[in-house]
C-alpha positions, -999 to 999 in steps of 0.1 A, spaced: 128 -192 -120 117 -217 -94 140 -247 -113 172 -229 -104 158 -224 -65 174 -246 -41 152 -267 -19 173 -256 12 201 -232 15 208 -236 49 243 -250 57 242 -284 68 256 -276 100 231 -257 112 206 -288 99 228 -313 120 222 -286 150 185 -293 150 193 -331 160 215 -326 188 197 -331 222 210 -329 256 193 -351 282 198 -354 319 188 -382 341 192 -395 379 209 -426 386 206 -438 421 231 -462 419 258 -438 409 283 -440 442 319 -429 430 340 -427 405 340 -462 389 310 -457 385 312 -423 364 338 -441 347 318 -471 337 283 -450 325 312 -427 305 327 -459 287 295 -475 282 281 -437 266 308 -432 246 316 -465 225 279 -455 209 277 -434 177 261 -399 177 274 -394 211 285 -356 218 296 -358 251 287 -377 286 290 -361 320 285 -381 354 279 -359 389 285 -387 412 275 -359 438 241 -351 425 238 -385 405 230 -371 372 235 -380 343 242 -356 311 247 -369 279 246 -343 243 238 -367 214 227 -367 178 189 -383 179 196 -389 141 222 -418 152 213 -427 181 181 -429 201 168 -417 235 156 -454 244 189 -465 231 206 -444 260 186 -459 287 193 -494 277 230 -488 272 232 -471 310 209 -503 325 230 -528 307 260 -511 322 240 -517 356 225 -481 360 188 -475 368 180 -439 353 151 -416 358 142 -383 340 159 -356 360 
């Protein structure tokens, strides 16, 4: 019977899965460690943030995050206002 068929019976885990991005950008004005430090503490105060890496070496930036919380454009802004000029890697 098509009433008793569910819509979706995927677990929502593997729903949530579809959000999560990873993105990687340069930052030119990454120079040490305070720095890493200060992109990291700005990234992770925001909600739907996975995880944020900073290679001071290669100036990258890597940040896993839920799109469905938080936004791509949102990123960016957060990283400027911290005093970080990005690029797409």
């Amino acid at each position: 019977m098509i009433a008793n068929t569910p819509i979706d019976s995927r677990p929502a885990c593997i729903i949530l899965e579809m959000s999560r991005i990873t993105k990687t950008w340069v930052s030119p004005d990454i120079e040490c460690d305070g720095c890493a430090r200060s992109i990291k503490q700005a990234l992770v105060q925001l909600k739907g943030i996975e995880s944020a890496e900073v290679h001071v070496r290669d100036k990258r930036v890597v940040v896993d995050f839920n799109a469905d919380e938080v936004s791509e454009s949102t990123l960016i802004e957060t990283l400027e206002t911290a005093g970080f000029s990005v690029e797409p890697a």
